[in-house]
Rosetta silent file (secondary structure, phi, psi, omega in degrees, C-alpha in Angstrom):
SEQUENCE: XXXXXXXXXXXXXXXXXXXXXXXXXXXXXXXXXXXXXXXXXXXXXXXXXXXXXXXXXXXXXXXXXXXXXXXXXXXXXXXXXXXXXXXXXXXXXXXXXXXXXXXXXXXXXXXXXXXXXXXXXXXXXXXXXXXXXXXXX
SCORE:     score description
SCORE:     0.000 S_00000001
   1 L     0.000  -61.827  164.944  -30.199    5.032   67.172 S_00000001
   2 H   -21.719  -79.342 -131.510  -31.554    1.434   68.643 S_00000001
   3 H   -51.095  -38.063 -172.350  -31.987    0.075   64.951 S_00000001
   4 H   -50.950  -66.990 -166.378  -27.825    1.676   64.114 S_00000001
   5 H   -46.841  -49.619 -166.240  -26.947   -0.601   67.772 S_00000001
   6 H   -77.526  -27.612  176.745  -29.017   -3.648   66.304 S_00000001
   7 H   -88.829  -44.997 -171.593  -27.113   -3.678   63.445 S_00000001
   8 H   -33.407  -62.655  176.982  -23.729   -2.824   64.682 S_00000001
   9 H   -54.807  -48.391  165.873  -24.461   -5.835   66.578 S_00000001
  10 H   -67.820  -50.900  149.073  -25.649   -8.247   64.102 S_00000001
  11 H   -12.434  -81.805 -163.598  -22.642   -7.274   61.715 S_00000001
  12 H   -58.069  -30.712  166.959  -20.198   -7.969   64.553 S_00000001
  13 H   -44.553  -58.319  169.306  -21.970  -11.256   65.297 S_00000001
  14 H   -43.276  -76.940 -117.582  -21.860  -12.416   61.110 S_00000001
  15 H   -68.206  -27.315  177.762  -18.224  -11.042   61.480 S_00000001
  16 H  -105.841   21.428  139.456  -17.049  -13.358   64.522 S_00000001
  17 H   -72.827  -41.124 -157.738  -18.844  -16.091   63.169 S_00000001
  18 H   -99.494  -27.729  162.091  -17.434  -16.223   59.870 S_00000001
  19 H   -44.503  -56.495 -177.184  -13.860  -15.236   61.827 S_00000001
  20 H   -74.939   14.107  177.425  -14.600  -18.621   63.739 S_00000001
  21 H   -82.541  -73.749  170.291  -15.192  -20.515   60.441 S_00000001
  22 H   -55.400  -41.216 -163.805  -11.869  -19.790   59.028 S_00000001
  23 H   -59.533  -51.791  176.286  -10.221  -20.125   62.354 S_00000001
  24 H   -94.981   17.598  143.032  -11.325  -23.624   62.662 S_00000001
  25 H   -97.857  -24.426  153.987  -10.940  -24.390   59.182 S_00000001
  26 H   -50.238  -34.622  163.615   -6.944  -23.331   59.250 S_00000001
  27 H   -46.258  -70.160  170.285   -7.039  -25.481   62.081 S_00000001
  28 H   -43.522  -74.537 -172.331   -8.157  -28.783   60.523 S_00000001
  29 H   -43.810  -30.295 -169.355   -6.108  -27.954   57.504 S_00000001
  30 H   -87.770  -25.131  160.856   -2.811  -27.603   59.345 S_00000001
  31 H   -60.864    2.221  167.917   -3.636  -31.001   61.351 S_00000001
  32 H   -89.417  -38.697 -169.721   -4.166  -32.300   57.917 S_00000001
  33 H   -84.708   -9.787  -45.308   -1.503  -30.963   56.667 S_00000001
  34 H   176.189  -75.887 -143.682    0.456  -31.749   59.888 S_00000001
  35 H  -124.739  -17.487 -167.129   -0.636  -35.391   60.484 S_00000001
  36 H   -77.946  -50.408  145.853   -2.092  -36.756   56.857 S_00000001
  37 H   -16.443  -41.208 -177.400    1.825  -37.611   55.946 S_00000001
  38 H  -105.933   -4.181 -179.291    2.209  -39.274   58.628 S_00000001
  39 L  -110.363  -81.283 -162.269   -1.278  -41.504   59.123 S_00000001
  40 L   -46.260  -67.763 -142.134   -3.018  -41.042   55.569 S_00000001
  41 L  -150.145   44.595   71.280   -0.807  -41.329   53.146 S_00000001
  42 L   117.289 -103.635 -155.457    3.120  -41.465   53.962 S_00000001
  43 L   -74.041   -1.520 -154.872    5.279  -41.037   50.968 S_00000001
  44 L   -90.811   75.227  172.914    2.930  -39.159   48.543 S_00000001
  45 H   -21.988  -64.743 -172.727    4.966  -35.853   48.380 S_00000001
  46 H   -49.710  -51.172  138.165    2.220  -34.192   45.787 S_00000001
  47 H   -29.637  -61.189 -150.695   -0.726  -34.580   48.621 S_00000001
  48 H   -65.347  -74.690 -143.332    1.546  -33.037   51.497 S_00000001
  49 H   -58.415  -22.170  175.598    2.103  -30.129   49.053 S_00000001
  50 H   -96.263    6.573 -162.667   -1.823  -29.361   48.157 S_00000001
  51 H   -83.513  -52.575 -178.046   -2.505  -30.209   51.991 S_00000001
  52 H   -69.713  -23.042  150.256   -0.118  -27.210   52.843 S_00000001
  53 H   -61.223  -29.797  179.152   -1.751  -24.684   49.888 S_00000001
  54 H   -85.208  -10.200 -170.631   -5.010  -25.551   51.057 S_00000001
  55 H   -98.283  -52.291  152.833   -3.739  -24.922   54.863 S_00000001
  56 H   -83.885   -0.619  143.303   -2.830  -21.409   53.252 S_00000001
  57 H   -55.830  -40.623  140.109   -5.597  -20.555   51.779 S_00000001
  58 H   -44.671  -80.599 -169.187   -7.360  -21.132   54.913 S_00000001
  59 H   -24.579  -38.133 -173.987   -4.705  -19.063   56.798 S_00000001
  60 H  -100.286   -3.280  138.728   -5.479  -15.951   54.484 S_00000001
  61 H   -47.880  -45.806  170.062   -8.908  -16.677   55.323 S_00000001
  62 H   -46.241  -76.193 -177.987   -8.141  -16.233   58.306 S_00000001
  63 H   -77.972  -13.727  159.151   -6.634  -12.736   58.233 S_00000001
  64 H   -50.344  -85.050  140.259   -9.140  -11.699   55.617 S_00000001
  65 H     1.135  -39.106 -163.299  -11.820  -12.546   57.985 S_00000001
  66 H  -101.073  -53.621  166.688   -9.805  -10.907   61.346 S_00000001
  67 H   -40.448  -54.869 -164.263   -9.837   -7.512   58.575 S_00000001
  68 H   -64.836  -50.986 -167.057  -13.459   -7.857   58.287 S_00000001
  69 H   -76.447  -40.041  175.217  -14.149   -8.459   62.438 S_00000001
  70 H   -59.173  -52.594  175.469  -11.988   -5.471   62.952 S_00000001
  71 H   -66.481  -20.170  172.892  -13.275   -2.988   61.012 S_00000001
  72 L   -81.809   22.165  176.562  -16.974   -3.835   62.175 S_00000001
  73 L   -96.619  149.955  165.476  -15.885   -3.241   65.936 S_00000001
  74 L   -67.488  163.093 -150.165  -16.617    0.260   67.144 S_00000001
  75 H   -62.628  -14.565 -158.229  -13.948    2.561   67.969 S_00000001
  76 H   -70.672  -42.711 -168.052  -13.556    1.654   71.771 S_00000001
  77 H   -61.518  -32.520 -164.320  -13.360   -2.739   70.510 S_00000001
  78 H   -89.107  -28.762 -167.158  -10.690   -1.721   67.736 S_00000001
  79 H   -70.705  -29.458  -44.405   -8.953    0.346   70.380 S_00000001
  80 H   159.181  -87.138  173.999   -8.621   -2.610   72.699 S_00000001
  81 H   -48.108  -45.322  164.279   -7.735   -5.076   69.783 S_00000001
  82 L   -62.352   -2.483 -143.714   -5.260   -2.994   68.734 S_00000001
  83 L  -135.782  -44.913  168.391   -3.392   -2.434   71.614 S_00000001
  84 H   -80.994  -14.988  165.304   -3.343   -6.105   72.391 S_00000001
  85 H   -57.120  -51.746 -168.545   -1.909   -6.671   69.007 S_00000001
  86 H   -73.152  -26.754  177.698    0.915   -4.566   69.592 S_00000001
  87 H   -74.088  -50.609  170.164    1.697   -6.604   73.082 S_00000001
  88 H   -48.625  -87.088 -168.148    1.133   -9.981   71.097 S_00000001
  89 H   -28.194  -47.879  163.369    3.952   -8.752   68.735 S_00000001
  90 H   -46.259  -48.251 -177.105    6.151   -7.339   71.170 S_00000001
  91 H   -76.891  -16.844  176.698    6.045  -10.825   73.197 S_00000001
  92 H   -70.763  -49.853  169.661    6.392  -12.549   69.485 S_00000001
  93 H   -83.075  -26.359 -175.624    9.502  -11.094   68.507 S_00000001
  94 H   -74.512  -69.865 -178.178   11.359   -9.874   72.117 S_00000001
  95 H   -19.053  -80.178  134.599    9.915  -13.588   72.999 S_00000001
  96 H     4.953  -82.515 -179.137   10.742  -14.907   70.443 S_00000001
  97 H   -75.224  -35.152 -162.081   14.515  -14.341   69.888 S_00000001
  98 H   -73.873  -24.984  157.856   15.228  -14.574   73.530 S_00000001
  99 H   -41.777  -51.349 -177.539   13.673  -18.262   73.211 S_00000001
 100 H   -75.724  -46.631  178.889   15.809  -18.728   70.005 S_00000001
 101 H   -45.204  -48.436 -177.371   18.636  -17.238   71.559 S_00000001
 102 H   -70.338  -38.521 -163.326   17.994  -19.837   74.943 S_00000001
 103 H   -81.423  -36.897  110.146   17.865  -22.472   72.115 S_00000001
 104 H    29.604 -113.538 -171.669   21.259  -21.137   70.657 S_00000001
 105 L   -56.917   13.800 -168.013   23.415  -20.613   73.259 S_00000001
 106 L    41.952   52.623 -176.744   21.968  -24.361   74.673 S_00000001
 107 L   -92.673  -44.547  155.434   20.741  -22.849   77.530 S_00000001
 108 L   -74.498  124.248  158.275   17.100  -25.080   76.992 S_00000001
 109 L   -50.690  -13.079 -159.550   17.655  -28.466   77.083 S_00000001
 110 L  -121.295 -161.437  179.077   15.065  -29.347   73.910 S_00000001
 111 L   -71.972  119.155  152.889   14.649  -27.936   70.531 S_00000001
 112 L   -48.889  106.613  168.641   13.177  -24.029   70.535 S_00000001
 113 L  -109.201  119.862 -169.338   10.009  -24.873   68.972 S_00000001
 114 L   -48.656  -12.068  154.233    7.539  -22.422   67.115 S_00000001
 115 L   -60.277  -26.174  160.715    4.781  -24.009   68.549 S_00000001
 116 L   -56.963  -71.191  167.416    5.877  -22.663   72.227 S_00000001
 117 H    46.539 -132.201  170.493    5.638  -19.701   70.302 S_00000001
 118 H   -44.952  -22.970 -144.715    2.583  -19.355   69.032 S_00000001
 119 H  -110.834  -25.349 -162.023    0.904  -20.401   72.178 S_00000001
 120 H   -75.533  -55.969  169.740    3.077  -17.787   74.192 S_00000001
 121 H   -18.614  -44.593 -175.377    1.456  -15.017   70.827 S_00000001
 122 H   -89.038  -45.571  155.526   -1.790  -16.241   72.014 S_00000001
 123 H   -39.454  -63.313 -169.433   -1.780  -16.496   75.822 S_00000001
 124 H   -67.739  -13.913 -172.932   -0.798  -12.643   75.170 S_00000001
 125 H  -109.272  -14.060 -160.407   -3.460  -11.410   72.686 S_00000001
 126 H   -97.442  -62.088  166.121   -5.819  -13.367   74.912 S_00000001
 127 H   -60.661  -30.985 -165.606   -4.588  -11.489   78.145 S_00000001
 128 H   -81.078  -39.634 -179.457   -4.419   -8.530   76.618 S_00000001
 129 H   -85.003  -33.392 -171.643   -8.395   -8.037   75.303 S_00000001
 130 H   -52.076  -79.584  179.209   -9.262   -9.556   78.667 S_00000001
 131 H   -39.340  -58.396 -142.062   -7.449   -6.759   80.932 S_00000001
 132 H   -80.569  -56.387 -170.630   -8.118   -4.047   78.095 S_00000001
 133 H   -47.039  -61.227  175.763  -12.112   -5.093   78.239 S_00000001
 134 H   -56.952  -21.338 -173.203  -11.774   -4.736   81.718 S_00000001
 135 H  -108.712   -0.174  166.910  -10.258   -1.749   82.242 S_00000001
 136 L  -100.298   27.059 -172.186  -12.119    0.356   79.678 S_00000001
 137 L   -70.993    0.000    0.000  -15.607   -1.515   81.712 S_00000001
């Protein structure tokens, strides 16, 4: 039973390592693909366009990787994850439109930008494993 525990654990360990691999290699690629247009190399269309394939290619690393760290969580960690998923979405899409909607109807002074977003997507999947770790302690 130990040795089953010792592995479980070294599995999930590989699995959010190699999760944190991809993670910060989609990163770099999308500030490459992001910022190399406008620093590197300005007008060179054909670069932007392999910057942004290679920036998805990470990215389905990414959720490859996220596949992998889920299924090696035990049932309580996927229970958890899953739960905070469904809250991330819910604030991505309700969030979401009523943002686009504020951005619409000029209600926000600036642009709605998908980077607010993302960050709101994340704040929420972030809150969400906290509280659910806590409240299954």
């Amino acid at each position: 039973m130990k040795t089953k525990m010792s592995n479980l654990k070294t599995q999930t360990r590989k699995n959010t390592l190699q999760l944190a691999y991809w993670t910060a290699s989609w990163l770099v690629t999308t500030a490459i693909a992001t910022f190399g247009p406008i620093f590197l190399w300005s007008d060179y269309k054909l670069l932007t366009f392999f910057a942004i394939i290679i920036n998805l290619g990470a990215g389905v690393g990414v959720i490859l990787a996220n596949i992998r760290h889920l299924r090696g969580l035990d049932e309580l960690q996927q229970k958890i994850h899953l739960n905070a998923m469904g809250i991330a979405l819910g604030v991505g899409v309700i969030g979401g439109l009523s943002y686009s909607l504020l951005d619409t109807t000029n209600l926000i002074a600036g642009d709605a930008e998908i980077s607010v977003l993302v960050m709101g997507i994340s704040m929420a999947y972030l809150i969400a494993i906290v509280a659910g770790n806590r409240y299954y302690r």
